[in-house]
N, C-alpha and C positions, 0 to 999 in steps of 0.2 A: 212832725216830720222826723223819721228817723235819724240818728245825727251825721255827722261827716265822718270818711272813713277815708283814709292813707294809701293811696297804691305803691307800691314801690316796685322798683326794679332798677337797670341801670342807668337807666332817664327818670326814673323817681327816688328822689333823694329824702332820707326823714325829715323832717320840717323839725327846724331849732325852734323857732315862735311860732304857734299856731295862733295867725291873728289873721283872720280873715275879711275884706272888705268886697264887695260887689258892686262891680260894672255896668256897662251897658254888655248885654247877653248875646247868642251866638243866635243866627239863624236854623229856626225848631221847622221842622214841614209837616202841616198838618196836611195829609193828602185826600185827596177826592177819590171818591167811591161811587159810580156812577152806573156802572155795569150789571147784570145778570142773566146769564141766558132765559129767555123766558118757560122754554120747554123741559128744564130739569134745572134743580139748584147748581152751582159749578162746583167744583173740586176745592179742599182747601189748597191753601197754597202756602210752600215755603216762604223761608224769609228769603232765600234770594228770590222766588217771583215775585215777591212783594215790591222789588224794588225794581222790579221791568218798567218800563214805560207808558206799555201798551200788555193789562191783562184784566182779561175778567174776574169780577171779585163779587163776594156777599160780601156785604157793610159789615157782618154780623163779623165775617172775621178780617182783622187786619191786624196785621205784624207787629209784634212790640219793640222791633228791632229797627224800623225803618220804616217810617210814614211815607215816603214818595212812592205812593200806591202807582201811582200815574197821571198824566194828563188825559182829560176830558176830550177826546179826540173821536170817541162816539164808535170806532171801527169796530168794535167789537158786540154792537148791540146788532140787531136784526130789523133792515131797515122798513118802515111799516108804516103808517096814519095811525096815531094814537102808541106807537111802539116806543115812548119812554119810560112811566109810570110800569108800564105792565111788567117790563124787564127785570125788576128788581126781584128779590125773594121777597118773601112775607118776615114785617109790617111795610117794610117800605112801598110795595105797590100798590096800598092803598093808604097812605100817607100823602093825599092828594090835596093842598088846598086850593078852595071857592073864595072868590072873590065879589064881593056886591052880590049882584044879583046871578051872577052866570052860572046855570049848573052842571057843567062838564069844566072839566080842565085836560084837552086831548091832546099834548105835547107829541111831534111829529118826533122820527128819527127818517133823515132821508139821504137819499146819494144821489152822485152826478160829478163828474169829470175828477173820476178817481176818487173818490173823497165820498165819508159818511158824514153829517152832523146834523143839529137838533135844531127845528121849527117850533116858535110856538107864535100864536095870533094876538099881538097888542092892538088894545082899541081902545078907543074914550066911549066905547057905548058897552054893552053888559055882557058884549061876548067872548073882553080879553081872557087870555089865558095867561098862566105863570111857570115857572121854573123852581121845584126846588131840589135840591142838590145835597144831600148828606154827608158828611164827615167821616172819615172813618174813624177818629177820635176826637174829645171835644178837646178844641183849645181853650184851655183854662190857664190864662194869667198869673194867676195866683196860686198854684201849683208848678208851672212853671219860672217862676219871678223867685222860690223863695230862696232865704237869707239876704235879701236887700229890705232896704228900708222907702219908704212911701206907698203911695198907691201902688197896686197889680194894673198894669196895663202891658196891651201887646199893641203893636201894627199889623193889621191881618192886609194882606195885598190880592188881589185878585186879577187875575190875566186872563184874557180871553179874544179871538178873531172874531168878529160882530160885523153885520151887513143886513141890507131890511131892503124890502119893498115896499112903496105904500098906492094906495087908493088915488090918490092925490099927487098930481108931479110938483106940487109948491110943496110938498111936504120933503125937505132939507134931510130932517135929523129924528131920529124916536128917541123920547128920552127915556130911559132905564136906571130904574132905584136897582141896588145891591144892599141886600140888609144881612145881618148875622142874627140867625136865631140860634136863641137857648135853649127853648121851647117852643113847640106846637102850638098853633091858636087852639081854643077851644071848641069843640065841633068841627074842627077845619076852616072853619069861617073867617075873613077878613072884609075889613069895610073896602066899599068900593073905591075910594079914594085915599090911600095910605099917603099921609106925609114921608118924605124924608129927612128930618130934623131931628133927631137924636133917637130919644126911646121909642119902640115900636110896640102898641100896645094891643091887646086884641077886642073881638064883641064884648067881650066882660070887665074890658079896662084895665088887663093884666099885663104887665112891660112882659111879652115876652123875646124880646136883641132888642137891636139897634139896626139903625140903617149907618152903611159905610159909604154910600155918598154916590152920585149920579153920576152916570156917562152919557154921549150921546151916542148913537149907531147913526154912518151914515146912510141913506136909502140910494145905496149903489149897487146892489145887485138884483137885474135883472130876475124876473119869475123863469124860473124853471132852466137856467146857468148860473147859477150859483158860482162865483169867484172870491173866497176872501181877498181883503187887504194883506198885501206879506206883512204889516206892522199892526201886532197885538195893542188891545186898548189894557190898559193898567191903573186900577185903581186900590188904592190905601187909605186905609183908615183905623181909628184908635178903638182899641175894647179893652174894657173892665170888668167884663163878664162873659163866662163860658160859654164857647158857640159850637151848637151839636148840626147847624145848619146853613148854607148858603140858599137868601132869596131871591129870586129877578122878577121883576117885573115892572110891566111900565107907567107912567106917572100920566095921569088924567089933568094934563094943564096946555096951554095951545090952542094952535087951530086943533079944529075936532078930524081925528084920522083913524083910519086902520090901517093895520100894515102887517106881513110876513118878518118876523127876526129870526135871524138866523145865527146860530153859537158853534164854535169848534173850539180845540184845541186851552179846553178851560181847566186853569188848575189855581190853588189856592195857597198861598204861603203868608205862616206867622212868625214874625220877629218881635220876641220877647226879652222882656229888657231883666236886668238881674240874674243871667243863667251862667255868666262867668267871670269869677271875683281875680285878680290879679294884686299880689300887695307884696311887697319886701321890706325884709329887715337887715340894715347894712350896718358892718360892720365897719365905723371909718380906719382912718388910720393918719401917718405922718406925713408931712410931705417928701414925695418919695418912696412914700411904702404903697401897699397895696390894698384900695381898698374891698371886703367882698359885700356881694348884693346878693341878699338870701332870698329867690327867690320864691313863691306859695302861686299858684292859680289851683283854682279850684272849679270844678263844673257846678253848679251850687242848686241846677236843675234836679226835682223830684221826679219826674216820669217824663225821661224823655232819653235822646240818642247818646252815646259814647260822642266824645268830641276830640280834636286833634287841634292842638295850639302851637302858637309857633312866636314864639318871641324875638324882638328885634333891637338893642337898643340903640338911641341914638345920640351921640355926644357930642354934636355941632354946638347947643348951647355953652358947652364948657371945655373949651378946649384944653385946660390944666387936665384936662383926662383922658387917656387910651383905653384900647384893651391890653388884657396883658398878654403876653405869649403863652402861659396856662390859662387855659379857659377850656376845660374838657367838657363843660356841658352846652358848651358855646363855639362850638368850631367854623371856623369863620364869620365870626361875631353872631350865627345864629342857634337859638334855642329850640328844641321839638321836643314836645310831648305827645304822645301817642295815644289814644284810645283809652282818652278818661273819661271813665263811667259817671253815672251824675252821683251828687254826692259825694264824691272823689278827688282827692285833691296830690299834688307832685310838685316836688322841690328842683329847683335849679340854683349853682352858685355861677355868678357871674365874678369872673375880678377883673379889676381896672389899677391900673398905673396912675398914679398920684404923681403930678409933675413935682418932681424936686423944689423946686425955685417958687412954688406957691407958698404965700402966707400963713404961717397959720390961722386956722378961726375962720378961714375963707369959707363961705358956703357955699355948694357948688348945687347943681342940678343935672338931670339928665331925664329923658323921655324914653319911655317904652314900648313899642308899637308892638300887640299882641293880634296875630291871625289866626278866627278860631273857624272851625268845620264841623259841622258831621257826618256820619259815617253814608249821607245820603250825595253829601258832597257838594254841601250849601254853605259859603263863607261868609264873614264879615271881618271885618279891622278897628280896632279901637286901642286911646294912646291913654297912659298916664304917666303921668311926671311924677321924679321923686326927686327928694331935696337930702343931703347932708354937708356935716359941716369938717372940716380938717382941722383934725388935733392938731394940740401943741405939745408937741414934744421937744421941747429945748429942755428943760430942766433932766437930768438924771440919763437921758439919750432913752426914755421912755417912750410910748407913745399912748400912756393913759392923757383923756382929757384934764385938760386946764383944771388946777384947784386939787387934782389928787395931794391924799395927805399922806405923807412919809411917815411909815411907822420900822422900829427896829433899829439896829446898828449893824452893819458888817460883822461876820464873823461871831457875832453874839445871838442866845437866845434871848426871846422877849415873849413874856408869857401876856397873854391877851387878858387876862386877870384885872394884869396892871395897866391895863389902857381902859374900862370903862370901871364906872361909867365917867366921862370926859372926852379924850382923844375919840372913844369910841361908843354906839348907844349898845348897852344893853342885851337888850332885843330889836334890833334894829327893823324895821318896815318898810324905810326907803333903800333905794339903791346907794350900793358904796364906793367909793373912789377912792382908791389906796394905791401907794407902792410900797413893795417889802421891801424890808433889806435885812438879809442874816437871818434868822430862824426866829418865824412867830409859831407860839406853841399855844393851841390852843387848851387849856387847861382848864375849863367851865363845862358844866356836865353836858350844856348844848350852844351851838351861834348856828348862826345864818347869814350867809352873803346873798342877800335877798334880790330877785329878779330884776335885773339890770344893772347890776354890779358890773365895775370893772377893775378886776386886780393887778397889776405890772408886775414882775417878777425880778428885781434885778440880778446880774451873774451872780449864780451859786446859789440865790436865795431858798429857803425851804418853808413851808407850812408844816407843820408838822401836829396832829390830834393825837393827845397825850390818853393813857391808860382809860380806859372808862367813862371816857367823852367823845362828845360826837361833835362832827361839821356838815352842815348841809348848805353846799353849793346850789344855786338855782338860778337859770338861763342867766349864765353871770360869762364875763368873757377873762379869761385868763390868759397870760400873757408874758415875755420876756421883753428885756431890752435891747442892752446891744450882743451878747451872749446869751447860752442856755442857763436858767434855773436849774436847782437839782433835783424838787419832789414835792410831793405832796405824800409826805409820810405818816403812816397810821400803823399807831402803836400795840400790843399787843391788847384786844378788847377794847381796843376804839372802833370807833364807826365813822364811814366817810357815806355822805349820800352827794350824788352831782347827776342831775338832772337838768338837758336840755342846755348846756352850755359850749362852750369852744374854751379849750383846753391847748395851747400852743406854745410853742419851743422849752419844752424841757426837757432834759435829760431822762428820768423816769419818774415821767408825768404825777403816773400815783403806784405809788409805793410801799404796800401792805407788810406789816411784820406778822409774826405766828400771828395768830388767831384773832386778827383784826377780821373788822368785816365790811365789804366793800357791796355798794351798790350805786352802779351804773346805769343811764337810761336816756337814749335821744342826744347823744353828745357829740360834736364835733372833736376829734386828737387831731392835732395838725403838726407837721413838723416836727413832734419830738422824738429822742433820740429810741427811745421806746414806752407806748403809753400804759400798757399796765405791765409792773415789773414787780416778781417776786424771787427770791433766793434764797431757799432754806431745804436741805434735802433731808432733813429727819421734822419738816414741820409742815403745818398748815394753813390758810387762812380762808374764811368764809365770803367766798362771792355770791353774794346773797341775789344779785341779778345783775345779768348782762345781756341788754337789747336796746335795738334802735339804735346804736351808736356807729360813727363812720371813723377809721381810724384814715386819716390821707395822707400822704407823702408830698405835697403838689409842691413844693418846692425847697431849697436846699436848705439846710439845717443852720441855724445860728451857731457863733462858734463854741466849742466848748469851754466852760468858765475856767476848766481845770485841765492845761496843755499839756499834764504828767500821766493823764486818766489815759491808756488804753485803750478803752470804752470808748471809741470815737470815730468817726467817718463824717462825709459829706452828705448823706441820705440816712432818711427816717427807717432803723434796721428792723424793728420787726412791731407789729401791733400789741402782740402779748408776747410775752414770755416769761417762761416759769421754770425755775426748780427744786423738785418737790411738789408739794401742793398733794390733796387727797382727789377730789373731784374738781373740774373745772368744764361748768358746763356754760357755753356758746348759744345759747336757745334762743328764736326766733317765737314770736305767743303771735304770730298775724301780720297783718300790712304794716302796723305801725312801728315795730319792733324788729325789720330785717338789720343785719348786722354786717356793715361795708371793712373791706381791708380793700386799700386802694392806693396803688401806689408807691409801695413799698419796698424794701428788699426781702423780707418776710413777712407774711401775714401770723401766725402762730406758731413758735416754739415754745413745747412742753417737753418735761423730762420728769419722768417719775410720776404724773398724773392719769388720773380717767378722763379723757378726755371725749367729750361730746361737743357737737359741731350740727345744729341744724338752722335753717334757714338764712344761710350767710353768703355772702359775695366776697371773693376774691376778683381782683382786677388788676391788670398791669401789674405783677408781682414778678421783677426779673432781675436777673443775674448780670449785676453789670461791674463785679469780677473789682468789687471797694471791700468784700469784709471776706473774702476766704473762702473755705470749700461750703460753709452753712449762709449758702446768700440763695437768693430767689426758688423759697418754697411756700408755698399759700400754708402747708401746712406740716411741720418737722414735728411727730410724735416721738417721743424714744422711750422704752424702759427696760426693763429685764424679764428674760422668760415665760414672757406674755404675765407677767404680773400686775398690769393694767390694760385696761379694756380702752379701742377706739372705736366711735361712733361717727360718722360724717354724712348725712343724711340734706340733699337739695331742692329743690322746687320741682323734680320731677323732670323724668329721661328727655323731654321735647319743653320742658318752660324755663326759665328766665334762668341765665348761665348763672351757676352755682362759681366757676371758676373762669376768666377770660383772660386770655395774652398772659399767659404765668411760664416763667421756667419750666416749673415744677408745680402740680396741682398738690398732692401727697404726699408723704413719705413717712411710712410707720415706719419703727426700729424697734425689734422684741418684745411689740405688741400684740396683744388677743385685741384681732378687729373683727370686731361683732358683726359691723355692715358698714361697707363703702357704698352708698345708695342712693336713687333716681338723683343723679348729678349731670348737668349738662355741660361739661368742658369744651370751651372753644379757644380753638387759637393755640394750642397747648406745646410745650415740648414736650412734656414728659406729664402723661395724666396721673397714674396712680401706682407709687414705686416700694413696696415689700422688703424689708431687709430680716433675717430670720424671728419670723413669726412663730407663737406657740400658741395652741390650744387650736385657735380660730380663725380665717383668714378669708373673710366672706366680702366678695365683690360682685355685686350686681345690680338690674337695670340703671347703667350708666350710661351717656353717651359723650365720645370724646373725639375730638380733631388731633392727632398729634403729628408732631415733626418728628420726633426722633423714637418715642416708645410710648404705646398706651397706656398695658398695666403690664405691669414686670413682677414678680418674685424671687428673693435669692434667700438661700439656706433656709428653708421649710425645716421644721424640726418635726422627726416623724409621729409624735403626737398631734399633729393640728388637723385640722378639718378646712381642708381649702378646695373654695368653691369659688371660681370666677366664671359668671352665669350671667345670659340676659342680657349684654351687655354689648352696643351697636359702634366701632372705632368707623371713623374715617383717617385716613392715612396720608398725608398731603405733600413728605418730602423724601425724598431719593434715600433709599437705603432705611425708613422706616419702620422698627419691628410693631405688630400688631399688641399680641397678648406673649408674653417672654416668661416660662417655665422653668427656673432653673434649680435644682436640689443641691447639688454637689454629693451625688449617689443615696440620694436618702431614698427609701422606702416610707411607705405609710406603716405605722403600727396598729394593731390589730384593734377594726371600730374607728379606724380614720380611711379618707378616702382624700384624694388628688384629684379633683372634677374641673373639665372645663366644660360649661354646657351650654347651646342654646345661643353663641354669641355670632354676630354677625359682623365680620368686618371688608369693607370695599378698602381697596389697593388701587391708587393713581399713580406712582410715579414708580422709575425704573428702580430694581435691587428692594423692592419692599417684602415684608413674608408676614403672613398672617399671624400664624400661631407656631411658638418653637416652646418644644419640651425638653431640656437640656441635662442630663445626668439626674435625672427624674422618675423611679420606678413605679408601675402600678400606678399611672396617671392614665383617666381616664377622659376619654376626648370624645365629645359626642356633639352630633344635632348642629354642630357649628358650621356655619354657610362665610365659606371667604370666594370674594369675586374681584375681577379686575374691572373698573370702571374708565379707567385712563388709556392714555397709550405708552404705559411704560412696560416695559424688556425685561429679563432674567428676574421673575418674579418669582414667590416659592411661599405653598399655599399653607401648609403643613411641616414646622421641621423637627424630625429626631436624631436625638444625638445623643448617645455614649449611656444609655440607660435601656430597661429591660422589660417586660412584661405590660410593658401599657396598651392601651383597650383602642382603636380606632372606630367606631361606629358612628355609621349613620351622616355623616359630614358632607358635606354636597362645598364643590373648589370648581368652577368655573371661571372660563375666558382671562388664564393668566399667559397670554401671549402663543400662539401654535408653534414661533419660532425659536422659542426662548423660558419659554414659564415651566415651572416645573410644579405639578398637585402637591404631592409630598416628597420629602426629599429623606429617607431613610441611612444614617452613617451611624456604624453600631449598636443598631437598636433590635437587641434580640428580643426574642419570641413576643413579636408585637403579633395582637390579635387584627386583620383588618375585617370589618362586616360592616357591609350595607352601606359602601360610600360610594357615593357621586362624581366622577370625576369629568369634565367631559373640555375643548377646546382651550388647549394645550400640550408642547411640547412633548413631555415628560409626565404619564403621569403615575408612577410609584416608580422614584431612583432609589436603589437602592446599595448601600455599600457597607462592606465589612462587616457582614453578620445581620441578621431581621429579615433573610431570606425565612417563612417558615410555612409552608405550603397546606400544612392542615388549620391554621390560622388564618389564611387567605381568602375569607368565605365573602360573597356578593357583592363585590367592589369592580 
């Protein structure tokens, strides 16, 4: 089987431990295909008809999206004597089995008081007939079931309306087998008296099903008025082997009878066990502190539906435990996961409140009640418990567990030399339990804090990887005590690797000098004051990889060790930040690898970098007015003269928000931006903000919600090539600018161009304007469709101002108010060209003032 792969998004979080165990499974619908016209094959059908209730189908085709073909309700056949078999396409309508000796099997399709369904003749003498029923795909267990452990088995269930007449008025009941076949008898042939006792074998002694167990039909409806029972007969039973078929027919034991059966409303469903794994790995903590519960489900199913989970926990067993007031993936203590494909697996963090006044060493419990779906919209529920235990942290006001060994001295370095082998192994294998104090230097050309490591950091303390040696951290949890630590510093031609770990309360987390070289991957930063930090404007250092890592802010910062430092606030100030640096590239390689800033007061400040930006989330990045005028930006680029290049590149103009609830999405300063590109900003204030760009200044298919301004430009240097193109703004608060054009009278230089093209933006509330080109020359505006969607007043589609020779073409500015909206609003804007604009229901539509009156330039508008 292919292996497991990662979805992410803002409900899929990267998995710190990829440890997967499997469940009891989701409800899989294997659907019945019972239909075909007989006088022409039918039409294919969509995947939404597939999932109609009631449509005609070939076997041959059925949806890989959605098995709930339909219920067996017969209405759509052609009702007839002998009009079952025949209805199918070919092979199925001569896919007929003979039973004993009889040799017709003429299955009726009939109607009567509103209603169509299926007759066929059960008898204890040689003239019964049978039912069989196709699958539109096989249910196979063991395709189904995989990544668990044991046998493959399903419960296949079968439902159906059932009533009989017999020959006989002492004849009560008909009894009827349901088997599951895999295959075909041989020749069609079956013995005339089939057991129903497990394997079903044929003339040649072949298993081919099983029988899933007897019902009785009662013999209540009258010949020729047919009434079902309003209550379906329901029966279940266990398979361990693929079934390409459902069998009926009746059982030769009793008095001797014949009788009329009669079937509706027949459908078939399989619940398969192993199709959805649930498992976490929790991070404890103190009493009093917070514990987190990492959580992984995964769809663990091969070929089957996308599922929706929904997580619950419940902490009645342990009442030393809440939720906590942060639980973002947990809003009102519940969890969703949306539309995980099989093979697919999404992270959630749960935290819980550790009651103070608990013991330490207490082992505490809790249950998880997980509700899973699929996209057909079949559930089930299933619990598992999870156990851990509370640190002790008395000693040092740490909260590593019990038996951490103290290494270092305050205020001193300790070269890790001098600790093995003794205090410390070697090469160590097992996990480590330490707390620093004062600077461990590691000075050995390689160490390893090997997976499941937990290191405490006391204030101030530092790690520090000396010249020419390496450290590689691995799913190890890193940690402060009652204050921030101050780094994990790598010296110039050191190497730091941390993979897969949680990384929290320090100052600046890791902290690279020249020409060290850092790699990053799968990591939790929490709380620190900033997670990766460099400082050097005439130097460099090699980020040899950054992916999968989430930087969080989820709660307020431990205090700083050093009350003299500056450098300090109440909130996690920015995920990266650099000064200096040559390249600093942000890259996403796929699902498992997207890159979270969340939470924060900055997601990325650079200065002096190339900075590239793909496949990353910003979230809740906002300005809450603790560090100055550089607070709440997803992303602060700065340099000089366009002497570096920025790249920011999202999951594309309509997929998974690249940027959400942010102040500020952007902000280049004297950058060459290569491409601001398919970025879906929602919630925004300010999506994407230009401060004097050189060379390059290319924005487009972006999509953005803003409150106060979409994409802005100021001081364009008339060398650059600015193109803000493609690109769909919705606009949601009073007084809103769209797209904001501003030069401070620049002109383009010769072989640059001022292009706005192709963008579309809707205006909801009063005082919003689409597009303004502000002391802006030889800007060209075209193709651009602004509309008013809302019912907001003194709207303005178009504005110029205080610049000269720009291009108006082509623009289509509809329904900005009749009473109050103005198309374009022209205030010194000489010899503007206008051709081919649309303007139409509204006020005003070309004001124009002090100059831009130019009447041989006034062409088709």
């Amino acid at each position: 089987p292919k292996p497991f792969t990662m979805k992410t998004s803002i409900f899929r979080k990267p998995a710190l431990h990829q440890h997967f165990l499997s469940f009891t499974g989701w409800a899989f619908v294997a659907a019945l295909v019972l239909f075909a016209r007989y006088t022409s094959p039918p039409p294919l059908l969509t995947e939404m008809d597939a999932c109609l209730d009631i449509m005609p189908i070939d076997p041959t085709v059925c949806s890989s999206e959605c098995n709930l073909v339909g219920f067996g309700d017969f209405e759509e056949f052609t009702p007839a004597l002998d009009g079952y078999y025949p209805a199918f396409v070919s092979p199925y309508n001569q896919q007929i089995i003979l039973s004993g000796s009889a040799t017709e099997n003429t299955v009726d399709i009939l109607s009567g008081n509103n209603n169509q369904y299926l007759r066929f003749i059960a008898s204890t003498q040689g003239s019964h007939e049978n039912v069989l029923v196709p699958l539109c795909r096989a249910v196979n267990p063991c395709t189904m079931a995989q990544g668990g452990s044991g046998s493959c088995e399903c419960s296949l269930t079968v439902d159906l309306r059932a009533c009989a007449n017999a020959n006989d008025p002492q004849i009560q009941q008909i009894p009827l087998a349901i088997y599951g076949l895999t295959s075909l008898p041989s020749g069609l042939q079956l013995p005339a008296n089939v057991p129903c006792d497990g394997i079903l074998y044929d003339n040649s002694n072949t298993p081919i099903g099983l029988c899933l167990g007897q019902i009785n039909v009662p013999t209540s409806c009258p010949q020729g008025n047919v009434v079902f029972p309003n209550d379906p007969i329901s029966l279940t039973g266990t398979i361990d082997v693929p079934i390409n078929y459902i069998w009926i027919q009746n059982l030769n034991e009793g008095t001797a009878y014949s009788a009329n059966v009669y079937l509706d409303d027949l459908s078939v469903i399989a619940d398969c066990t192993q199709n959805t794994s649930l498992d976490a790995d929790i991070t404890s903590a103190c009493p009093g502190g917070i514990a987190i519960v990492n959580y992984t489900v995964c769809n663990t199913a091969v070929d089957a539906n996308s599922i929706d989970v929904t997580l619950k926990p419940d902490l009645t067993s342990s009442p030393e435990l809440t939720l906590s007031s942060y639980n973002p993936d947990f809003p009102g203590g519940v969890g969703i996961v949306e539309d995980l494909a099989p093979l697919e697996c999404a992270n959630l963090a749960l935290y819980l409140q550790i009651d103070p006044n608990v013991n330490p060493n207490t082992n505490l419990s809790f249950s998880t009640f997980a509700t899973t779906s699929d996209n057909c919209g079949h559930e089930y529920q299933f619990s598992q418990v999870f156990f851990f235990t509370v640190d002790d942290c008395s000693s040092m006001g740490c909260d590593c567990p019990s038996g951490s060994i103290v290494i270092g001295t305050p205020g001193q370095e300790t070269p890790i030399s001098g600790l093995i082998p003794g205090t410390l192994p070697a090469m160590p294998t097992s996990p480590l339990n330490l707390t620093i104090q004062g600077t461990l230097v590691i000075d050995v050309a390689s160490y390893d804090f090997p997976e499941g490591s937990e290191i405490c950091m006391t204030p101030g303390a530092e790690i520090k990887v000396g010249m020419m040696n390496q450290l590689n951290i691995k799913q190890t949890h890193v940690r402060g005590c009652e204050e921030r630590w101050k780094s994990i510093t790598v010296e110039p031609d050191g190497k730091l690797t941390i993979s897969r770990c949680i990384i929290e309360d320090g100052q600046y987390a890791v902290h690279p000098l020249p020409r060290a070289k850092i790699e990053l991957s799968g990591n939790a930063f929490r709380r620190n004051y900033i997670s990766l930090y460099y400082n050097d404007p005439s130097g460099f250092f090699f980020l040899d990889q950054y992916s999968g890592n989430r930087v969080d802010g989820y709660l307020p910062l431990k205090p700083h060790y050093d009350p003299n430092d500056p450098n300090d606030g109440p909130w996690s100030y920015a995920g990266i930040y650099t000064i200096g640096q040559n390249n600093l590239d942000i890259v996403s390689f796929g699902a498992y690898s997207t890159n979270y800033f969340v939470n924060l007061r900055n997601g990325i400040i650079t200065n002096g970098a190339h900075l590239t930006v793909r496949g990353a989330q910003f979230i809740d990045i906002l300005d809450m007015n603790e560090y100055g005028f550089l607070e709440g930006y997803g992303i602060w680029a700065q340099a000089v003269n366009g002497s570096r290049r920025l790249t920011v590149q999202g999951f594309g103009k309509t997929g998974t928000p690249s940027f959400q609830n942010c102040t500020n999405g952007i902000l280049s300063w004297g950058m060459a931006v290569d491409g601001i590109r398919n970025n879906n900003m929602l919630q925004m204030g300010i999506g994407v903000r230009s401060l004097f760009a050189r060379n390059r200044m290319n924005v487009f298919s972006n999509s953005i919600e803003a409150n106060i301004l979409g994409i802005g430009t100021t001081g364009i240097h008339p060398m650059t090539q600015l193109s803000v193109s493609d690109n769909s703004l919705d606009l949601l608060a009073s007084g809103t600018r769209g797209i904001q054009m501003t030069g401070g009278g620049t002109t383009p230089a010769g072989g640059f161009t001022f292009l706005a093209n192709g963008n579309n933006l809707n205006l909801h509330e009063p005082d919003q304007q689409g597009i303004g080109v502000l002391t802006l020359n030889q800007a060209l505006i075209r193709n651009n469709t602004v509309q008013a969607l809302g019912n907001g007043t003194s709207m303005t589609g178009l504005n110029l101002q205080g610049n000269f020779d720009n291009i108006l073409q082509c623009n289509d500015i509809t329904g900005l108010d009749v009473t109050s909206g103005t198309a374009v609003r022209a205030w010194d804007a000489e010899n503007t060209a206008w051709r081919c604009n649309n303007i139409g229901n509204t006020e005003n539509g070309v004001y124009v003032l002090m100059g831009g009156h130019s009447p041989d330039n006034f062409i088709g508008t």
